[in-house]
MIDREN-278335 format. One line per 2 residues: number of its first residue (from 0); their letters; for each residue y, x, z of N, C-alpha, C. Coordinates in nm, 2 decimals. Layout:
BEGIN
NUM> a> Y/X/Z/Y/X/Z/Y/X/Z | ...
***
This chain:
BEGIN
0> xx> 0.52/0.13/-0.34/0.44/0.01/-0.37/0.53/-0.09/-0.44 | 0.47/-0.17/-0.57/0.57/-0.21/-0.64/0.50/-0.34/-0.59
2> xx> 0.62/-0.46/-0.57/0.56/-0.61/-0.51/0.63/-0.66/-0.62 | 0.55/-0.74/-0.71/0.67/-0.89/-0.79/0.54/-0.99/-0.73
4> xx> 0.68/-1.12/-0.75/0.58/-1.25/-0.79/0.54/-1.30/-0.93 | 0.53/-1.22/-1.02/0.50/-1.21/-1.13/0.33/-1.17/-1.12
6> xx> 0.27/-1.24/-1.22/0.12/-1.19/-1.29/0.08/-1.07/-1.34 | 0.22/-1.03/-1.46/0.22/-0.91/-1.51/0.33/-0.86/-1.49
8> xx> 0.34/-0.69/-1.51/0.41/-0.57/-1.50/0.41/-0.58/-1.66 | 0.57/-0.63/-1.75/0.66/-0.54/-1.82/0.61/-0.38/-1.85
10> xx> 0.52/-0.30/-1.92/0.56/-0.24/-1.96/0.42/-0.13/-1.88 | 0.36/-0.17/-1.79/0.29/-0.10/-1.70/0.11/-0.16/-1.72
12> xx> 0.04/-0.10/-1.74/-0.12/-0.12/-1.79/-0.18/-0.17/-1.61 | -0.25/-0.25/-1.60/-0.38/-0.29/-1.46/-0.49/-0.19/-1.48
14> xx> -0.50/-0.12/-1.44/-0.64/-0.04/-1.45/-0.77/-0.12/-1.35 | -0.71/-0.15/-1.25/-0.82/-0.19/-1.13/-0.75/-0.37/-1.04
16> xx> -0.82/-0.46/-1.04/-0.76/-0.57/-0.97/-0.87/-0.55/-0.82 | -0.88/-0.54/-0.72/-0.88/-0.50/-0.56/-0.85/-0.70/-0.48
18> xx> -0.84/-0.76/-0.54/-0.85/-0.87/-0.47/-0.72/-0.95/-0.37 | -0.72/-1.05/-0.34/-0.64/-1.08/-0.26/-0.59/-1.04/-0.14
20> xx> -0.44/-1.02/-0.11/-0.41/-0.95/0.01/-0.30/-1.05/0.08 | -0.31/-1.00/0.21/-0.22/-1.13/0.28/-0.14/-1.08/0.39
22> xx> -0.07/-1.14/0.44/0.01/-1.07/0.62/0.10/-1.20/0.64 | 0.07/-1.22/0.77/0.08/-1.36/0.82/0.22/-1.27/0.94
24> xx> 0.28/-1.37/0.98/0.37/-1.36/1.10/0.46/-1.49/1.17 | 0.44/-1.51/1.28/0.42/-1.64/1.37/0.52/-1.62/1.48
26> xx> 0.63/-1.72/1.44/0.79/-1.76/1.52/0.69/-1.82/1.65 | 0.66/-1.81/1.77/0.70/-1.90/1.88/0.74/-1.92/1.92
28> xx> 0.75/-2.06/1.99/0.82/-2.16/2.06/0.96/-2.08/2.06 | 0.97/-1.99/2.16/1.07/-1.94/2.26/1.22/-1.94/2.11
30> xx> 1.15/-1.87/1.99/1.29/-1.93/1.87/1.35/-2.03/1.88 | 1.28/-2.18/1.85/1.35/-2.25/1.87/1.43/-2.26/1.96
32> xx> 1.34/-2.31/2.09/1.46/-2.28/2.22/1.61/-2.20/2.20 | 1.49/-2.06/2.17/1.74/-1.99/2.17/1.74/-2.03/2.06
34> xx> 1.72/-2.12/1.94/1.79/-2.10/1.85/1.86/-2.24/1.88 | 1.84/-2.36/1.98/1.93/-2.49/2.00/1.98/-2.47/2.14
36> xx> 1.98/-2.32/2.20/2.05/-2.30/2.28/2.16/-2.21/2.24 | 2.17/-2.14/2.11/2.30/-2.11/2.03/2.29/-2.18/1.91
38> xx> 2.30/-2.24/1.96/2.34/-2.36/1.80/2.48/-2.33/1.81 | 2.53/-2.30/1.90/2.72/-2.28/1.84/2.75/-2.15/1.76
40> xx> 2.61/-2.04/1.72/2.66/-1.99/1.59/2.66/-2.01/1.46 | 2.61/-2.19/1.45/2.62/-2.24/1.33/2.74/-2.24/1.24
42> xx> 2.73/-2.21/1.13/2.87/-2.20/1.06/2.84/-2.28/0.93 | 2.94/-2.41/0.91/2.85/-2.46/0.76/2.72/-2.49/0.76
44> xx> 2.68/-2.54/0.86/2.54/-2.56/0.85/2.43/-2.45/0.83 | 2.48/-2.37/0.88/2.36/-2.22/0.86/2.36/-2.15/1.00
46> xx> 2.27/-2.14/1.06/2.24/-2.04/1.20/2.21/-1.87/1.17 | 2.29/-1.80/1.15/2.28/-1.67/1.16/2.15/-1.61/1.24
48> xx> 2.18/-1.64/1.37/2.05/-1.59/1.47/1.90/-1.63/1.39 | 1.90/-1.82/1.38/1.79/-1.81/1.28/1.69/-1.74/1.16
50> xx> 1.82/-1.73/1.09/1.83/-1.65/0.96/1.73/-1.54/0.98 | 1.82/-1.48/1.06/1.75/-1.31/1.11/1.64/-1.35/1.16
52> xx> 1.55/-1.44/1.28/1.42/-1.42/1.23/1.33/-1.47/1.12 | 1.38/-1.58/1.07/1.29/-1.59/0.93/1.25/-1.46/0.84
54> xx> 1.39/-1.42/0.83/1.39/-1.27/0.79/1.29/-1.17/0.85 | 1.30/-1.15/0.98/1.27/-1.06/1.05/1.12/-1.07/1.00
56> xx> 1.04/-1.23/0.97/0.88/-1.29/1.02/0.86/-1.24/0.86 | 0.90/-1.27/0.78/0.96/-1.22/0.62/0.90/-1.09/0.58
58> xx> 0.98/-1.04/0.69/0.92/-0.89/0.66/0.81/-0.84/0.71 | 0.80/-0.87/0.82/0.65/-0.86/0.91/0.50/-0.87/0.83
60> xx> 0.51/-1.02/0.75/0.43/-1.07/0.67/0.44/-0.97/0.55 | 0.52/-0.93/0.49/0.50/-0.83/0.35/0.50/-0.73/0.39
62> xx> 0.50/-0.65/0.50/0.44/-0.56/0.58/0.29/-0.54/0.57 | 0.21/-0.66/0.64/0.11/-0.61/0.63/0.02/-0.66/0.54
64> xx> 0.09/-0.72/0.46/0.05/-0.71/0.31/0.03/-0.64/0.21 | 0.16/-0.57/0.23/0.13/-0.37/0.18/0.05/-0.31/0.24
66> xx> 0.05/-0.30/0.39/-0.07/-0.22/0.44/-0.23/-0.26/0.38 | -0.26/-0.41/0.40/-0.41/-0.43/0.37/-0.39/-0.38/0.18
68> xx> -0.29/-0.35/0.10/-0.31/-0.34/-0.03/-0.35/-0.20/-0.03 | -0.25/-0.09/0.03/-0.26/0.06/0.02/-0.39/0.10/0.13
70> xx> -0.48/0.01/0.19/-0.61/0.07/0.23/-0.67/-0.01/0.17 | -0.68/-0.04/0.02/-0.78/-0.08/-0.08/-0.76/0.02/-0.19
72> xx> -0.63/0.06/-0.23/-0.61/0.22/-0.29/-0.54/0.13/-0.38 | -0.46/0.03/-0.34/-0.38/-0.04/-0.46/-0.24/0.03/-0.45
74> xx> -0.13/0.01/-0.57/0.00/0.08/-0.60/0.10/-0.03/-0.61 | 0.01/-0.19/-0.61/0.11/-0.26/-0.65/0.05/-0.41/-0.63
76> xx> 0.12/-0.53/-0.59/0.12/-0.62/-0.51/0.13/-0.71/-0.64 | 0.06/-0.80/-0.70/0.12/-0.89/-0.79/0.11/-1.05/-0.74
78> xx> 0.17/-1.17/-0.84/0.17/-1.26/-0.81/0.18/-1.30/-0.65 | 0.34/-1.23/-0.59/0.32/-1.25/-0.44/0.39/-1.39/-0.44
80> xx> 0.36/-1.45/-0.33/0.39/-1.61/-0.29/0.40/-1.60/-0.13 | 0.53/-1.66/-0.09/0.58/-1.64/0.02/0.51/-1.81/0.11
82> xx> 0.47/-1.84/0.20/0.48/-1.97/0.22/0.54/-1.99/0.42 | 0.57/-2.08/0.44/0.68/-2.11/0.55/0.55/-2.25/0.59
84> xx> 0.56/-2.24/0.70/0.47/-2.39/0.77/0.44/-2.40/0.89 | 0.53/-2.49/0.97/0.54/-2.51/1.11/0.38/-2.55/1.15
86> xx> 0.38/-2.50/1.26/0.18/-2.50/1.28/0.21/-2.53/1.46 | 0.12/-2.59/1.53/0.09/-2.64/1.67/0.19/-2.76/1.70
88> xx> 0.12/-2.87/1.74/0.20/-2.97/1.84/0.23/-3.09/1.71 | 0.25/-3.20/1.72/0.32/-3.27/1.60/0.40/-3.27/1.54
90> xx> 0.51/-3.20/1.56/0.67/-3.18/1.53/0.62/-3.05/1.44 | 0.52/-2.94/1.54/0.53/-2.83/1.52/0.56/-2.73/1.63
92> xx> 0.57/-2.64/1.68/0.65/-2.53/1.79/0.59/-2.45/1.74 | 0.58/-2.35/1.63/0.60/-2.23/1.58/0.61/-2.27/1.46
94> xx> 0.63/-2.17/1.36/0.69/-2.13/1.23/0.55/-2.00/1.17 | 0.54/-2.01/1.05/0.45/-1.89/0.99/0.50/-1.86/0.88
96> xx> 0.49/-1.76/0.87/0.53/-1.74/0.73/0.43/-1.62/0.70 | 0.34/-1.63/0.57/0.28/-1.58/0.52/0.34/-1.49/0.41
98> xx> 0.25/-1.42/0.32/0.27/-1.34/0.20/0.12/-1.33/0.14 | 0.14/-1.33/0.07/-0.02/-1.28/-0.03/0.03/-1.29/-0.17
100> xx> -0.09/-1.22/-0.21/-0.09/-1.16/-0.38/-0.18/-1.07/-0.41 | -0.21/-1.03/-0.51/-0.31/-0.98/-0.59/-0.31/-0.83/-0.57
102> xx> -0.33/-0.71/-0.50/-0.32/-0.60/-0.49/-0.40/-0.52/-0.59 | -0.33/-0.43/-0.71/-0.40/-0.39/-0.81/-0.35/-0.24/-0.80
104> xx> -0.40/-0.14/-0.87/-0.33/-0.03/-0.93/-0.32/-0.07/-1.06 | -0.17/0.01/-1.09/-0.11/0.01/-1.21/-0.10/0.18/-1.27
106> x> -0.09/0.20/-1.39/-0.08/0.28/-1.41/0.08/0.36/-1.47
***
Protein backbone atom coordinates (compact mmCIF):
# COMPACT_ATOMS: atom_id res chain seq x y z
CA UNK A 1 0.00 0.00 0.00
CA UNK A 2 1.62 3.16 -1.17
CA UNK A 3 0.53 6.29 1.53
CA UNK A 4 1.89 10.05 0.47
CA UNK A 5 0.55 13.21 1.58
CA UNK A 6 0.75 14.30 -1.80
CA UNK A 7 -2.49 14.64 -4.44
CA UNK A 8 -0.47 13.00 -7.06
CA UNK A 9 1.78 9.93 -7.73
CA UNK A 10 5.09 11.02 -9.94
CA UNK A 11 4.98 8.83 -12.61
CA UNK A 12 1.95 6.48 -11.65
CA UNK A 13 -1.73 6.79 -13.60
CA UNK A 14 -5.40 6.91 -10.87
CA UNK A 15 -7.49 4.52 -12.50
CA UNK A 16 -10.25 4.52 -9.75
CA UNK A 17 -10.75 7.42 -6.73
CA UNK A 18 -12.87 5.08 -3.79
CA UNK A 19 -13.34 7.97 -1.45
CA UNK A 20 -12.27 9.18 1.84
CA UNK A 21 -10.53 6.93 4.37
CA UNK A 22 -9.80 7.49 8.01
CA UNK A 23 -8.42 5.65 11.41
CA UNK A 24 -8.72 7.47 14.44
CA UNK A 25 -6.72 6.47 17.83
CA UNK A 26 -7.37 7.93 21.36
CA UNK A 27 -4.49 8.52 24.34
CA UNK A 28 -6.45 8.26 27.67
CA UNK A 29 -6.15 9.99 30.62
CA UNK A 30 -4.00 7.21 32.35
CA UNK A 31 -0.80 8.77 29.50
CA UNK A 32 -0.81 11.72 30.97
CA UNK A 33 -0.69 10.56 34.42
CA UNK A 34 2.50 8.25 33.75
CA UNK A 35 3.70 10.53 31.56
CA UNK A 36 4.06 13.56 34.77
CA UNK A 37 4.68 10.67 36.84
CA UNK A 38 8.08 10.03 34.74
CA UNK A 39 8.69 13.34 33.82
CA UNK A 40 12.31 12.54 34.93
CA UNK A 41 12.80 10.91 31.44
CA UNK A 42 12.78 14.26 30.07
CA UNK A 43 15.92 15.03 28.34
CA UNK A 44 16.15 18.65 26.64
CA UNK A 45 12.78 19.07 26.86
CA UNK A 46 11.59 15.87 25.14
CA UNK A 47 9.78 12.78 27.03
CA UNK A 48 10.86 9.61 25.33
CA UNK A 49 7.94 7.56 27.03
CA UNK A 50 5.63 10.27 25.45
CA UNK A 51 7.14 10.16 22.15
CA UNK A 52 6.51 6.39 21.91
CA UNK A 53 2.85 6.80 22.41
CA UNK A 54 2.13 9.56 20.00
CA UNK A 55 3.95 7.17 17.89
CA UNK A 56 2.47 4.23 18.99
CA UNK A 57 -1.51 6.29 18.38
CA UNK A 58 0.43 7.34 14.95
CA UNK A 59 0.44 4.11 13.84
CA UNK A 60 -2.77 2.80 15.10
CA UNK A 61 -4.56 5.61 13.16
CA UNK A 62 -2.62 4.67 9.67
CA UNK A 63 -3.46 1.30 10.46
CA UNK A 64 -6.80 1.44 10.10
CA UNK A 65 -6.65 3.69 7.50
CA UNK A 66 -5.02 1.11 5.32
CA UNK A 67 -7.34 -1.36 6.36
CA UNK A 68 -10.74 0.70 5.49
CA UNK A 69 -8.56 1.61 2.01
CA UNK A 70 -7.68 -2.32 1.06
CA UNK A 71 -11.47 -3.35 1.82
CA UNK A 72 -12.50 -0.77 -0.85
CA UNK A 73 -9.85 -2.57 -3.35
CA UNK A 74 -7.65 0.56 -3.12
CA UNK A 75 -3.53 0.15 -3.60
CA UNK A 76 -2.84 3.50 -2.46
CA UNK A 77 -3.65 6.25 0.15
CA UNK A 78 -3.32 9.87 -1.22
CA UNK A 79 -3.37 13.25 0.19
CA UNK A 80 -2.90 11.74 3.79
CA UNK A 81 -3.14 14.43 6.70
CA UNK A 82 -2.24 13.54 10.09
CA UNK A 83 -4.20 15.63 12.85
CA UNK A 84 -3.43 15.64 16.80
CA UNK A 85 -6.38 17.22 19.16
CA UNK A 86 -6.88 16.96 22.84
CA UNK A 87 -10.75 16.03 23.18
CA UNK A 88 -12.80 15.63 26.86
CA UNK A 89 -12.79 17.98 29.91
CA UNK A 90 -11.39 21.79 29.40
CA UNK A 91 -7.77 21.36 29.48
CA UNK A 92 -8.58 18.12 27.57
CA UNK A 93 -7.67 14.40 29.16
CA UNK A 94 -7.12 12.52 26.03
CA UNK A 95 -5.17 13.05 22.84
CA UNK A 96 -6.41 11.73 19.16
CA UNK A 97 -4.75 11.45 16.49
CA UNK A 98 -6.30 10.75 13.35
CA UNK A 99 -5.22 9.95 9.59
CA UNK A 100 -7.28 10.25 6.43
CA UNK A 101 -6.78 10.49 2.77
CA UNK A 102 -8.11 9.66 -0.47
CA UNK A 103 -7.85 5.85 -1.05
CA UNK A 104 -7.46 5.20 -4.92
CA UNK A 105 -5.89 2.39 -7.11
CA UNK A 106 -2.98 3.32 -9.04
CA UNK A 107 -1.78 1.67 -11.70
Amino acid sequence: MLITTTNTLEGKKIKNYYGIVSGEAILGANIFKDFFAGIRDIVGGRSASYERELRKAKEIAMNEMIESAKALGANAVIGVDLDYETIGGSGGNMLMVSASGTAVQIE
